[in-house]
C-alpha positions in Angstrom: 0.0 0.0 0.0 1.6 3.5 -1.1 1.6 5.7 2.2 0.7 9.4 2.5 3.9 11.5 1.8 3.1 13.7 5.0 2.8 10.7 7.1 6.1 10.4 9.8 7.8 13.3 7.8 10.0 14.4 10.5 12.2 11.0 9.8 15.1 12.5 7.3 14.3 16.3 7.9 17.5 16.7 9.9 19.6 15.3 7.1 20.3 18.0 4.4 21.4 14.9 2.1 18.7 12.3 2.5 15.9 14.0 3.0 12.2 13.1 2.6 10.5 15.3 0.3 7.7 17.0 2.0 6.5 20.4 1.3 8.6 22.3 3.7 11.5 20.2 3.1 15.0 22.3 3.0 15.8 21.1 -1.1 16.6 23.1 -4.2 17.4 22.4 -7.7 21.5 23.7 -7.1 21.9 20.9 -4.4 19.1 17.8 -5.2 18.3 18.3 -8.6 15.3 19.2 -10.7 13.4 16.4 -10.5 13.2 16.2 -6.9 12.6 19.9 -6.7 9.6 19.4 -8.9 8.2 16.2 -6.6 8.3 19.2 -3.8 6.3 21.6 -5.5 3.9 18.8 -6.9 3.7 17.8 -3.1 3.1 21.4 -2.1 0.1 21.0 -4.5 -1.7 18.3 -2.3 -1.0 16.0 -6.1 -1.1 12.4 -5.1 2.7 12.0 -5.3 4.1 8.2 -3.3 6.4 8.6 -0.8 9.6 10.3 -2.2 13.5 10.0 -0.9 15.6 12.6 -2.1 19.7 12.5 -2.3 21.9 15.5 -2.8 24.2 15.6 -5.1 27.2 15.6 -2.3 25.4 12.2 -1.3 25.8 10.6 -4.3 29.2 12.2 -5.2 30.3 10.1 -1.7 28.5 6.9 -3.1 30.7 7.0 -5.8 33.6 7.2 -4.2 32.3 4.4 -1.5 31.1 6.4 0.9 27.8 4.6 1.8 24.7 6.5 3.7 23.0 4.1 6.2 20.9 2.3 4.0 18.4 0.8 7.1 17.8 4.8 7.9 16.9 6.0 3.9 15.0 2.7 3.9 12.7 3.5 7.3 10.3 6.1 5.8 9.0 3.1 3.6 8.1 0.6 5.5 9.0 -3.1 5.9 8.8 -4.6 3.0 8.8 -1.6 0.0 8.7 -1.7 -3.8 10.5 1.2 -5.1 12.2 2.3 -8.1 15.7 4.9 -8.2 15.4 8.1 -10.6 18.3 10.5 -11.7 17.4 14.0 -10.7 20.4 16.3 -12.2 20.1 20.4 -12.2 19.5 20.5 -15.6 16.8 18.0 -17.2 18.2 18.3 -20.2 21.3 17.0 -19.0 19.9 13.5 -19.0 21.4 10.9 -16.1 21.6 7.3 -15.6 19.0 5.0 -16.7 16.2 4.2 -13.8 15.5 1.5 -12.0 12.4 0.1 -11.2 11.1 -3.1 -8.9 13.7 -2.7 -6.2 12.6 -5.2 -3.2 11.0 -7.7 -5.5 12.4 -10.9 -4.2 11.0 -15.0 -4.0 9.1 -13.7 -0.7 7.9 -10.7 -2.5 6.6 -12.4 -5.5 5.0 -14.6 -3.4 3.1 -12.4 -1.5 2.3 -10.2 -4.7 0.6 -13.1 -6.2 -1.8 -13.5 -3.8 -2.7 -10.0 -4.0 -2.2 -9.2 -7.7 -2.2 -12.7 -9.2 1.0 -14.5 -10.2 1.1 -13.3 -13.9 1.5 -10.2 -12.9 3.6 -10.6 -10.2 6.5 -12.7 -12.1 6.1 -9.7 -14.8 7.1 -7.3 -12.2 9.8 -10.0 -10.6 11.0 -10.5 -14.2 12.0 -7.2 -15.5 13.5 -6.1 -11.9 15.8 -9.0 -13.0 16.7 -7.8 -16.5 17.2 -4.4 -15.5 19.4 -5.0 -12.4 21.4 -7.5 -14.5 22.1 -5.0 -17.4 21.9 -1.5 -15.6 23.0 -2.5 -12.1 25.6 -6.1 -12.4 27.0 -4.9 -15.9 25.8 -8.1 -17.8 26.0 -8.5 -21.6 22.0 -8.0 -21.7 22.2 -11.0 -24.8 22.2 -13.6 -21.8 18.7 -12.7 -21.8 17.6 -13.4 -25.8 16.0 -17.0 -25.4 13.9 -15.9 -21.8 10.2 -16.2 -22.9 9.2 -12.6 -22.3 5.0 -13.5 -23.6 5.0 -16.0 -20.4 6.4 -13.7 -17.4 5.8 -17.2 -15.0 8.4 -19.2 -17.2 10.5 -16.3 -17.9 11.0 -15.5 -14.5 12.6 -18.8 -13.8 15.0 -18.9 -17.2 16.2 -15.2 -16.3 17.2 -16.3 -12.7 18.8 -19.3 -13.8 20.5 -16.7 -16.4 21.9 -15.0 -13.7 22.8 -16.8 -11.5 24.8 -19.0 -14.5 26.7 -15.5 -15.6 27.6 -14.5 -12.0 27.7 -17.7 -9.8 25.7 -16.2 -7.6 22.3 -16.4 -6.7 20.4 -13.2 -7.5 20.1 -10.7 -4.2 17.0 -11.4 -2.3 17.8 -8.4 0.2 16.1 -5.0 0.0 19.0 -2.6 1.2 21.6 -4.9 -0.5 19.5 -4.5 -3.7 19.1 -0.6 -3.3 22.8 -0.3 -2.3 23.7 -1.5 -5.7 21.3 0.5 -7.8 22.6 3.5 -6.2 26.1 2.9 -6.6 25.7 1.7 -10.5 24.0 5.2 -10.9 26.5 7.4 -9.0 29.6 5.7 -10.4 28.1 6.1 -13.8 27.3 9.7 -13.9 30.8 10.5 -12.5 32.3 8.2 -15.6 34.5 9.5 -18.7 31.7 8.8 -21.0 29.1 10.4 -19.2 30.7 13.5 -18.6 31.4 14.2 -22.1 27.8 14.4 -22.9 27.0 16.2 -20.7 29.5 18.5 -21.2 28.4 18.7 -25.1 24.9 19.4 -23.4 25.9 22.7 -21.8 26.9 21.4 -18.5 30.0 22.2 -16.6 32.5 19.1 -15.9 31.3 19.2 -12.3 27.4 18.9 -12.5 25.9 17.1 -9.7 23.4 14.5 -9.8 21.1 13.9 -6.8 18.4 10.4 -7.2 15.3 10.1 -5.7 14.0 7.0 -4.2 10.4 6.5 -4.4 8.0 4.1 -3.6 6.4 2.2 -6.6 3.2 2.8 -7.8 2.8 -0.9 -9.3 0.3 -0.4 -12.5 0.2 -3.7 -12.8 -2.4 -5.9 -11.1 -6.2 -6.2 -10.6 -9.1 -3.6 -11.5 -7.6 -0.7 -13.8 -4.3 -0.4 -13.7 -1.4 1.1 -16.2 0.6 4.0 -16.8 1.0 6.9 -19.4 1.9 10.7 -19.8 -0.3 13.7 -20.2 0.4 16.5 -21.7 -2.2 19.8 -22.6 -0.1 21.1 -25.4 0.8 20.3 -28.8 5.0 20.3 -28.6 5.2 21.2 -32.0 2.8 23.8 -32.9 2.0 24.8 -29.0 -1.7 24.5 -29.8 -4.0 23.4 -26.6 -4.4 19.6 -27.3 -4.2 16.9 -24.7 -1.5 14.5 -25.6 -0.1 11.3 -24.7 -0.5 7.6 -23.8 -1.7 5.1 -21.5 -0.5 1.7 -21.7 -2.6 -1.1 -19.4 -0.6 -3.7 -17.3 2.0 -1.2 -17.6 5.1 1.1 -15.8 7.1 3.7 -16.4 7.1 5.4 -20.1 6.0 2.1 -21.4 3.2 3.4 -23.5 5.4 5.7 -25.3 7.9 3.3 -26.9 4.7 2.2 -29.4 3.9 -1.0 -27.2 1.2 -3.1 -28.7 -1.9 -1.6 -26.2 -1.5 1.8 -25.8 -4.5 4.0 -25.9 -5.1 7.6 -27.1 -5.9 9.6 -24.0 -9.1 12.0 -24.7 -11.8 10.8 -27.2 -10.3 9.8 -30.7 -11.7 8.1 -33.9 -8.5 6.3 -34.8 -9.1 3.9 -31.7 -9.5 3.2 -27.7 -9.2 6.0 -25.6 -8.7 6.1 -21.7 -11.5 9.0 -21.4 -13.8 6.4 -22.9 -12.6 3.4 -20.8 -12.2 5.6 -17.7 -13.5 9.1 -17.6 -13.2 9.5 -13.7 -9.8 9.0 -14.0 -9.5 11.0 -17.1 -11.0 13.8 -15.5 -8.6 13.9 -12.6 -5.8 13.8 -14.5 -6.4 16.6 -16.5 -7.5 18.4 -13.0 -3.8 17.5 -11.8 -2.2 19.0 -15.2 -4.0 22.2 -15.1 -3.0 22.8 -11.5 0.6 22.1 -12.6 0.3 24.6 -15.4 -1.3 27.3 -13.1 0.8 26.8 -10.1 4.2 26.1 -11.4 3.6 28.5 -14.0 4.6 26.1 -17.3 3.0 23.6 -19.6 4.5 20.6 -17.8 4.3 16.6 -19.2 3.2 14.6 -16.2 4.0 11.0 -16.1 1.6 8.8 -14.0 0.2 5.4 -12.9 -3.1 4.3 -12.4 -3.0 1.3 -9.5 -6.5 -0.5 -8.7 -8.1 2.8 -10.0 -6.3 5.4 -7.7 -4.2 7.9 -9.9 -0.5 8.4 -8.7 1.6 11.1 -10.1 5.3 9.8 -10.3 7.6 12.8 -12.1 6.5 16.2 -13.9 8.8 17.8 -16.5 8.7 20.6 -18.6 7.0 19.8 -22.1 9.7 19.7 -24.6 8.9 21.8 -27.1 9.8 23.8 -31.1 10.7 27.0 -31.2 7.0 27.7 -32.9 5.7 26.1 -29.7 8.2 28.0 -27.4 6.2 31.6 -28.9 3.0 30.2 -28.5 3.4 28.8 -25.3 4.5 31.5 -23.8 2.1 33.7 -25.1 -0.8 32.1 -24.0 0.6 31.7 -20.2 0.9 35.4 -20.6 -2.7 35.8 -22.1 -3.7 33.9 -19.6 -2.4 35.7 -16.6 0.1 33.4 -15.6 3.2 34.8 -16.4 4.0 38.1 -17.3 4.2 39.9 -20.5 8.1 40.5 -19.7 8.7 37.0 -18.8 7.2 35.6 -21.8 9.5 37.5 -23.8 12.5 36.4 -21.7 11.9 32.7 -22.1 11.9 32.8 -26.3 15.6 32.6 -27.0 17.0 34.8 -29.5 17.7 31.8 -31.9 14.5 30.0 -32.1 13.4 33.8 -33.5 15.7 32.8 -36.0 13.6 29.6 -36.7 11.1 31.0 -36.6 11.5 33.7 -39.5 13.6 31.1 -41.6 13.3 27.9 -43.4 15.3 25.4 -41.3 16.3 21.5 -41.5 13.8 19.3 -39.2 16.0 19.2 -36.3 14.5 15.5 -35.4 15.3 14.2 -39.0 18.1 12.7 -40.4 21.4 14.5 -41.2 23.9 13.1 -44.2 26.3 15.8 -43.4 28.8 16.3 -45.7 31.2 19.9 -44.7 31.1 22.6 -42.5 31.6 25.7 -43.3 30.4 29.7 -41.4 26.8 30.1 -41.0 26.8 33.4 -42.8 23.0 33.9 -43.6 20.3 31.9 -41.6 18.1 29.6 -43.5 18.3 26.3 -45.0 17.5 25.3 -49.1 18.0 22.3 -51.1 19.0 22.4 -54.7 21.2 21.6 -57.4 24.9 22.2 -57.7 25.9 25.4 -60.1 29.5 26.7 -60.6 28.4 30.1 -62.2 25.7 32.9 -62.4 24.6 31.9 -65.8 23.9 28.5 -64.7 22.0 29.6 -62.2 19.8 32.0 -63.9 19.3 29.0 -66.4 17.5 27.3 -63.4 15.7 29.6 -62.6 14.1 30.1 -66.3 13.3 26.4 -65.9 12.0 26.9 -62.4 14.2 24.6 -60.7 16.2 25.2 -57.6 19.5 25.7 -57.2 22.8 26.4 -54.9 25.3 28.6 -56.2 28.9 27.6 -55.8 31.7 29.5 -55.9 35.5 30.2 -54.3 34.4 33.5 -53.6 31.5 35.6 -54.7 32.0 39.5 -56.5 29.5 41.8 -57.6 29.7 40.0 -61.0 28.1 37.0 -59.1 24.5 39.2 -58.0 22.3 37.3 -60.7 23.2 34.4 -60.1 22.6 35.0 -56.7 19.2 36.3 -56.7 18.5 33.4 -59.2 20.0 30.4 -56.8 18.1 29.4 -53.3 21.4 29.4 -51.6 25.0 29.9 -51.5 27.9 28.2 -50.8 31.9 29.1 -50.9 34.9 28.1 -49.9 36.9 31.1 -48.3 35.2 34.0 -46.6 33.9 35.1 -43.6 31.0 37.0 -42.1 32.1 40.0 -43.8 32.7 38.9 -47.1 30.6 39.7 -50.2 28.7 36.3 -50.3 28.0 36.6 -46.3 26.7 40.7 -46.5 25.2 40.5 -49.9 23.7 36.7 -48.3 22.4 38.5 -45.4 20.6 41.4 -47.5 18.6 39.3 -49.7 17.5 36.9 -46.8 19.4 33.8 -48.8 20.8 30.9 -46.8 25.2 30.8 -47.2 27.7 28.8 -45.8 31.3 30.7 -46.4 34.6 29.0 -46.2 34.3 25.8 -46.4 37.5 25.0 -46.2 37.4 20.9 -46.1 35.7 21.2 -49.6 38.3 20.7 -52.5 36.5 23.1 -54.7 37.3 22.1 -58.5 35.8 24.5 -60.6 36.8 23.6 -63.9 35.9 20.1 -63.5 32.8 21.1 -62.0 32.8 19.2 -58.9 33.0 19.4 -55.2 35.5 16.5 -53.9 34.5 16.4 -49.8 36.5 15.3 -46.6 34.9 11.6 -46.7 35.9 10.9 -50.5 32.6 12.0 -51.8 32.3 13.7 -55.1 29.3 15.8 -56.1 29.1 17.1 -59.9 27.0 19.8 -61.2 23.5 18.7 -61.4 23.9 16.6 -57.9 21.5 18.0 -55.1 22.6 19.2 -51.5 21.0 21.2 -48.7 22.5 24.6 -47.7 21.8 25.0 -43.6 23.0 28.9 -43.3 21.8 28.8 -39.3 24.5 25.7 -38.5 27.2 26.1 -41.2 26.5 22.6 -42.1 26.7 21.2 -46.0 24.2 18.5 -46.2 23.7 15.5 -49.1 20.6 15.3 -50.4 17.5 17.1 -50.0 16.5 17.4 -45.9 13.6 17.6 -44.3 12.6 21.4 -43.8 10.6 23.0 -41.9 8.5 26.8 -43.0 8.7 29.5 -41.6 5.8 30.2 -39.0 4.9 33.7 -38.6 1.6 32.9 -36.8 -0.5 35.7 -34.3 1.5 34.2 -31.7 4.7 35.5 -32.9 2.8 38.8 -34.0 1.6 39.4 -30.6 5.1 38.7 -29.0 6.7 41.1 -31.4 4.2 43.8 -30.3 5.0 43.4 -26.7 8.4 43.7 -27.5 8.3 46.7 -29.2 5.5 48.0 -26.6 8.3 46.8 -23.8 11.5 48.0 -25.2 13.8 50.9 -24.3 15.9 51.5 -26.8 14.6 52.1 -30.5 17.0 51.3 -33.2 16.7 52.9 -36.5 18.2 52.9 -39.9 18.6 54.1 -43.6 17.2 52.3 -46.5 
């Protein structure tokens, strides 16, 4: 049974870093993390949160250097005999962490107990993928041992995975709670302070040093009797920013499960295309969209809640900002400024200055597939795809003809301005941004990529020879990207620009706002 998070909430208060997360708990973001700062606030709500263990980052900095905390004191707050599952709460969110860890306690007497109470199925499913995870995330263990276990029948499975491990460790598989945990946290600790790890963070925009706190909390199972599942919510479109419930709900489920396009998963709110939980379940439906809205309100953001539904009780587990576009980004914060939530001021101060750039330019799908071929200078923002040229009168041939084209040259001069009002793009191999191709790019809002220096440019043969061993002729198509600099095979996905009222109603404030008025000649 998950317990109340208020209940006996004095246990950890007096430890700055293991502390119980209850609303007046003494955590931020700089020394726990974000998650767990967000499980606060969501607590502070009244939300139906389960009963949530935070570590500070100087906690787990000790674990991974073997400096264990008393595991019988972080286990007290939950109980005798707990399910739980270990989450990586870093600063950032964006930053990412270790992978989590669910089913922590489920052991022989566990299982056995659960399947009396949620029937053995069920149980061994929940038993079963405990095993798999701690043997690949936690013990290290080529996860391949695990390619024959019959995955369809968790009862049988169970038995072939333990026999699995215990063959690849010669060892039984641990049956104790706090030896179990101990592990968990270790794995997660050592392997955010690892080589790898660091490097992508680093290439995320964190420092060297980031911190990751973890937050233990008990599991809401979504598996079992009466309705139960998991899923996230969201009340926003992530592309467009548009108001429009989103998400998935998975039965006989946990975690993100219904995202990864399990076999099962429902639409959320009323759709033709199939099943839908507010049809299956509009009680629960409702409340969850009563949770979401509070979020929005109160923690002033369109946030993604992730949740589980156990025996027909709704649990909120995490809540995370709702990734979003740059087109989103404006509309988002527009309407929490519309709607009172924000200020006018703020919502200008949360659009970066380069998703305005997006905005007002043609740009590559950022979630498709890149054949990258060069770098070069960004010179002029905006992306085009079109065929390879060497001169102006080429170019204004393609454009008679009504096809598309990219202009390539060593170096542009005011010889070149034809050809470059005829192309959809430039491209050259010396320059800067202050050369002709770059200003002149920049003037007639056309995508260029100057000095590309790694191209072998070979004019007279008409080709382009590139860093790989690739050569492209005249005629060949590639995709100018003049926001990244980047030279790309093919044609790429693009995205329009998206000057919608959003954008037009953010510009206004920002010129109603501003204190400085820039002006200039024609």
């Amino acid at each position: 049974m998950l317990q109340s998070q208020q209940k006996g909430a004095a246990v950890q208060q007096s430890d700055p870093d293991i502390t119980l997360i209850t609303a007046d708990a003494m955590m931020q973001a700089e020394t726990h993390g974000g998650r767990a700062k967000c499980l606060q606030r969501l607590v502070r709500l009244d939300l139906p949160v389960p009963r949530t263990v935070a570590l500070s980052f100087t906690a787990v900095h000790d674990i991974a250097a073997g400096d264990l905390p008393d595991m019988d004191k972080l286990l007290k707050p939950f109980g005798t005999t707990p399910l739980l599952c270990v989450r990586p709460s870093s600063e950032d969110p964006d930053w990412g962490g270790p992978v989590a860890i669910l089913n922590i306690g489920m052991n022989d007497a566990q299982y056995v107990h659960l399947s009396d109470k949620i029937g053995k199925p069920a149980a061994a499913a929940l038993y079963l993928r405990f095993v798999q995870a701690y043997a690949v995330h936690v013990a290290r263990l080529d996860p391949d041992i695990f390619d024959d276990i019959n995955n369809d029948d968790p009862t049988a499975g169970l038995g072939q995975a333990l026999n699995a491990y215990e063959q690849e460790t010669d060892e039984e598989f641990p049956q104790d709670t706090a030896t179990q945990l101990t592990e968990v946290l270790r794995s997660m600790a050592r392997a955010w302070e690892g080589t790898t790890a660091r490097l992508l963070r680093q290439a995320k925009g964190a420092p060297a040093d980031a911190g990751l706190g973890l937050v233990v909390q008990e599991l809401a199972l979504g598996l079992g009797q009466g309705k139960c599942g998991s899923g996230v919510i969201q009340l926003v479109n992530s592309e467009t920013g548009a108001e429009q419930i989103t998400g998935r709900y998975l039965s006989q489920s946990q975690g993100r499960e219904a995202l990864t396009g399990a076999k099962g998963a429902i639409y959320l709110t009323h759709d033709a295309r199939g099943a839908s939980l507010e049809d299956q379940a509009p009680k629960l439906f409702k409340e969850l969209i009563k949770h979401t809205s509070l979020m929005r309100e109160k923690l002033c953001e369109e946030m993604q809640a992730e949740f589980t539904i156990e025996n027909g009780k709704v649990y909120l587990l995490d809540g995370v900002r709702v990734a979003r576009k740059a087109r989103a980004a404006v509309c988002i914060a527009v309407r929490l400024a519309e709607d009172g939530i924000i200020s006018r001021e703020e919502a200008l101060m949360r659009i970066e200055p380069r998703a305005l750039t997006e905005l007002l330019h043609r740009h590559v799908d950022p979630d498709a597939p890149r054949d990258i071929l060069a770098r070069g200078i960004g010179a002029s923002p905006g992306a085009a795809a079109g065929k390879i040229v060497f001169d102006a009168v080429e170019a204004q041939a393609f454009a008679a003809r009504d096809e598309a084209c990219v202009l390539v040259r060593r170096e542009t001069n005011p010889e070149d301005i034809r050809g470059m009002h005829a192309a959809v793009a430039v491209l050259t191999e010396r320059g800067g941004m202050t050369s002709h191709a770059a200003v002149i790019g920049r003037g007639m809002g056309l995508p260029c990529v100057v000095g590309a220096s790694d191209i072998r440019f070979q004019t007279r043969k008409k080709q382009l020879l590139f860093p790989d061993g690739r050569v492209l002729k005249a005629g060949d198509t590639i995709t100018i990207d003049g926001s990244s600099g980047e030279v790309l095979a093919g044609t790429a996905t693009l995205v329009e620009t998206a000057r919608d009222a959003a954008l037009k109603q953010l510009m206004t404030w920002a010129d109603d706002i501003r204190d400085i008025e820039v002006r200039a000649n024609a």
